[in-house]
N, C-alpha and C positions, 0 to 999 in steps of 0.2 A: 646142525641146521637150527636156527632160531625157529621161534614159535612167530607166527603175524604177527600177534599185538607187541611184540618185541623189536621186531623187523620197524614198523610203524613208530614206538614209541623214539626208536634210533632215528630215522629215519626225520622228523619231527626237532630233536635236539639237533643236528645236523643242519636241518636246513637254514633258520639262521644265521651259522657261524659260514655256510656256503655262500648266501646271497652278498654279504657283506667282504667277503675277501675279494682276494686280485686272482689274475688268470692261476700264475704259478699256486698259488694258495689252493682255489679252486680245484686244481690237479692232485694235492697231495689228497688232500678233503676225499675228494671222489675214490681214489684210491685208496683210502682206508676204511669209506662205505661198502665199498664192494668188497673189502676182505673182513669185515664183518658181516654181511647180509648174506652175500653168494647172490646175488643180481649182477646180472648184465652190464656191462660200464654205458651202453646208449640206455638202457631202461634205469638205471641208477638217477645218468644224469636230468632223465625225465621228471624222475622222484623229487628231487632237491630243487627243481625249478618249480615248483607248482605253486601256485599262491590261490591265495582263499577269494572264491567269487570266481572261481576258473571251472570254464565246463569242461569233464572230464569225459564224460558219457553221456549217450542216449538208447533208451529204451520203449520200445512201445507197449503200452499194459492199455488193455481193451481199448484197442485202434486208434489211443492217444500216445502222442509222441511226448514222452518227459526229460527233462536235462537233467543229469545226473550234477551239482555243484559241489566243488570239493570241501566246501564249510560241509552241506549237508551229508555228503558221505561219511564224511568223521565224526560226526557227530552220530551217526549213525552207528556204525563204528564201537563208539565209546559207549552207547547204552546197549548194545550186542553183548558188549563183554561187561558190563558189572552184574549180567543176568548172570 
């Protein structure tokens, strides 16, 4: 089993080469995700769809409700792990 930021950094190089292929393409792609990662082929294909400015989440922190956006989760993310 990978590590996260391994998972993510795959995950990341991949999704480009996803967005831009055709259906068949698309199918090989996702099937070589998932036998890399070990995810689910519907939470896979979640993964590879995502685009930056996409709400991914919501949490409430002292009775405010916040949107979790997927620039700022990675980015998040990324200074997690150079600590």
């Amino acid at each position: 089993m990978l590590a996260m930021r391994h998972r993510k950094a795959i995950a990341a190089g991949t999704r480009k080469r996803y967005a831009k292929a055709k259906k068949k393409g698309k199918t090989i792609i996702l099937d070589q995700f998932i036998a890399i990662t070990g995810y689910n082929r519907t939470y896979a294909g979640r993964i590879l769809k995502l685009k930056a400015g996409k709400v991914i989440g919501y949490a409430v922190v002292g009775g405010k409700k916040i949107k979790y956006i997927y620039v700022v989760v990675q980015l998040l993310v990324i200074t997690i792990i150079s600590f």
